[in-house]
N, C-alpha and C positions, 0 to 999 in steps of 0.2 A: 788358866791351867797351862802349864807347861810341859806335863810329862802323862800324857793319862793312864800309861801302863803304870803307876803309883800305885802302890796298896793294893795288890791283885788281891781279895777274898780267897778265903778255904770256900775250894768248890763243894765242901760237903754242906754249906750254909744254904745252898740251892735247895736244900730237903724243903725249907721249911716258905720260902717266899709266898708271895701271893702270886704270882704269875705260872709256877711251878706246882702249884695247889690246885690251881683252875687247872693244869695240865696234865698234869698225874690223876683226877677226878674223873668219876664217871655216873651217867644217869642223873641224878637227883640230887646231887652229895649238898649236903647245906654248906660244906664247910668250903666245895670250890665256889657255889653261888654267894659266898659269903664273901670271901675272896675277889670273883670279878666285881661285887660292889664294890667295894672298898676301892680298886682299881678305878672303876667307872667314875669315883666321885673326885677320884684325885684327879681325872683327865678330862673334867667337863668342858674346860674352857677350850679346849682345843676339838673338842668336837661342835662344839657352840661357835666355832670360827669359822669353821668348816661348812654348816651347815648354814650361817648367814651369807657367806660368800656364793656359793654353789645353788643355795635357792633362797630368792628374795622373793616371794609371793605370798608367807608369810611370818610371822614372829618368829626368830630362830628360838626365841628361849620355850614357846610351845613345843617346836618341835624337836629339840635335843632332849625335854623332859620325855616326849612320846618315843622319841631314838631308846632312849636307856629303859624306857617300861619296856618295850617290848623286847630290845636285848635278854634283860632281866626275866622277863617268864620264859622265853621262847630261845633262849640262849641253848644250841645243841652240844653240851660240852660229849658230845660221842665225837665228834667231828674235829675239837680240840687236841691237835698231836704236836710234838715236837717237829714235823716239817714245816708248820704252820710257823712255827718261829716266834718272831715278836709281838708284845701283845700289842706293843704301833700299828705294826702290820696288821696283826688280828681285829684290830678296833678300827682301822682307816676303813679296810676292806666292808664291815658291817654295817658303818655308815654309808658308804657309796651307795650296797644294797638298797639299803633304808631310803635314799634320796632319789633311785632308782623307780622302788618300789611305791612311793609316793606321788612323782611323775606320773606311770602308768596308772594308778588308781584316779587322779584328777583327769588324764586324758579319756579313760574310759564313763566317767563319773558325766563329763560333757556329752561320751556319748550316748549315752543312758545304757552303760554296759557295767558288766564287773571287769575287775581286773585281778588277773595272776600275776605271780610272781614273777619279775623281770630277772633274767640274769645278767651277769655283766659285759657278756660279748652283746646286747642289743644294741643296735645300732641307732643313732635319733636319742638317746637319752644320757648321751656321755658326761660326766663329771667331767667340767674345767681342769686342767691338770693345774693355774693357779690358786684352787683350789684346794690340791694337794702339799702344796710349797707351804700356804697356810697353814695348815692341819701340824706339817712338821715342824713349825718354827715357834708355832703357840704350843707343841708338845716340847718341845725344848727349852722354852721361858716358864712352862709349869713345875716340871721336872727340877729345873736350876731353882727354882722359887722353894720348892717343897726344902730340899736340901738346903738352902740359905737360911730357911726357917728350924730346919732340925737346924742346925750348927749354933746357930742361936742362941737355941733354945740351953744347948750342953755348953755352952761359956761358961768359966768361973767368976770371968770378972766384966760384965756387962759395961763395965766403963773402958774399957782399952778395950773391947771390940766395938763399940761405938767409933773409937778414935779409929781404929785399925780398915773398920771395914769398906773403906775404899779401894782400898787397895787389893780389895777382890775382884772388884767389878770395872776396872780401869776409870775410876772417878778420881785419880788422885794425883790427876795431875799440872793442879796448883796444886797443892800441896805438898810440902818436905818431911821427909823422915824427923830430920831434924825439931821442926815445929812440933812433929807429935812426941817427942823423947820429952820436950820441955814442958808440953801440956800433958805426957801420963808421969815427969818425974823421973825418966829412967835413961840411958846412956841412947846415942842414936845407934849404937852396935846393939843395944836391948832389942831395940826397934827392929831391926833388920832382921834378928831372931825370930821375933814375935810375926813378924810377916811372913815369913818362910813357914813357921808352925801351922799358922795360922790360913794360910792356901793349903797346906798340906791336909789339914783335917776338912777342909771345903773341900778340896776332890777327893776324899774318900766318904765323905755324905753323897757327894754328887753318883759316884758309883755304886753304894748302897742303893739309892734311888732308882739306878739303871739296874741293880739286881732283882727290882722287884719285877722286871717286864721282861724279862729274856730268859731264857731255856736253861742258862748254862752260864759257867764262869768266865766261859773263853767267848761268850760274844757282848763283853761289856764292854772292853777299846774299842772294837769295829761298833757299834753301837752310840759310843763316847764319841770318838772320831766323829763320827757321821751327824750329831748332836752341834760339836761345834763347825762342822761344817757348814751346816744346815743356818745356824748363826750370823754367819759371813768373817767366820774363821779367831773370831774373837776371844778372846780368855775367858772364863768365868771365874 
C-alpha cells in the first residue's frame, strides 16, 4: 500500500459494524454478543500467539479456547465505551487480564488458597511486552489475510488475479509486467492498469477490515498506519 488515506468510507457505515455494535450495546444485547463473536473468531490467531508466548506451562490452544469462553459469558459490555477505543486495544487488554488472572489462581492453587482477581498494576505477574509486539503483528497478518481473502473472493476473473497477485504482497520481483501481459494476452500498459486497480481494491478491503475494529471513520489511517508499521513498514 502506498497511500492508506485511499478510499476514506462514509462515516455513516460505522452505524452498522461489528465493533460499533458491541459498542453502542448494552446489558445482554444478542446482537453485540453476536458481534464480539464474530470479532473473537476472526482474531483467534493473535490471541493464540499471544497466549503461547506470555505462558508456556500449558497448551496455548486450551487456553485461548478458555480465554474466549469466558470473554464470551462474562464479557461486561456496560464497561465497553468509545474511550476504550479499539477492539485491539479492547481484546490485548482482556487477554493480559486473563493470563494475569490465571497466574494468580496457579500460584494460590499451590498454596492451597483461592485466588481473586488480579488487576493489572500487580506487581510479580507482568506480561512480557515481547509479547505484545506478538499479539500486534499476528493481528495485522490476520486482518491483511481476512482482506486478501475477501478480495479474492469479489475478482471477476480468477485467472489474472492469479497472475496479478504478487504484486500485492512484494513477491514479484523476478517477475516482469511484461511476462504477465504475455501470459494474460494483454498489452504490458493493460498490465500496469490492472495492478494499479488492483492494489487499489486491496487497500480498500484492507480498510474495510480496519472498520470493523475502531470507533469511527477517522481512526482507520492511524490504525492502518500503525498496522503497517507494526509490519516493518512493508506494503501489503
Amino acid at each position: 500500500m502506498t497511500d492508506p488515506g485511499d478510499q476514506r468510507p462514509d462515516p455513516r457505515a460505522f452505524r452498522t459494524t461489528r465493533w460499533t455494535r458491541v459498542m453502542a450495546a448494552r446489558g445482554d444485547s444478542a446482537d453485540a454478543r453476536t458481534a464480539l463473536s464474530e470479532l473473537c473468531e476472526i482474531y483467534y490467531a493473535p490471541v493464540r500467539a499471544f497466549i503461547g508466548h506470555a505462558w508456556r506451562g500449558e497448551d496455548p490452544d486450551d487456553l485461548t479456547q478458555a480465554f474466549f469462553a469466558r470473554l464470551l459469558e462474562r464479557a461486561n459490555l456496560e464497561q465497553v465505551d468509545r474511550e476504550r477505543g479499539r477492539f485491539r486495544s479492547y481484546l490485548l487488554g482482556a487477554v493480559k487480564h486473563f493470563i494475569r488472572d490465571h497466574r494468580a489462581k496457579l500460584h494460590a492453587e499451590k498454596r492451597g488458597g483461592s485466588a481473586e482477581h488480579v488487576g493489572v498494576e500487580d506487581a510479580g505477574l507482568s506480561v512480557p511486552a515481547p509479547s505484545e509486539a506478538l499479539f500486534d503483528r499476528e493481528w495485522a497478518v490476520a486482518l491483511i489475510a481476512r482482506a486478501f481473502a475477501s478480495l479474492e473472493a469479489g475478482e471477476s476473473s480468477p485467472r489474472t488475479f492469479e497472475v496479478l497477485k504478487p504484486w500485492l504482497h512484494g513477491a514479484a520481483a523476478d517477475l516482469s509486467q511484461a511476462g504477465a501481459a504475455a501470459e494474460l494476452g494483454i498489452s504490458e500498459g493493460a498490465v500496469k492498469v490492472a495492478i494499479h486497480r488492483l492494489r487499489k481494491r486491496f487497500r480498500r478491503h484492507i480498510r474495510s477490515e480496519i472498520a470493523q475494529t475502531v470507533p469511527d471513520a477517522g481512526e482507520i489511517s492511524g490504525e492502518l498506519n500503525y498496522l503497517i508499521e507494526v509490519l516493518g513498514g512493508r506494503e501489503a
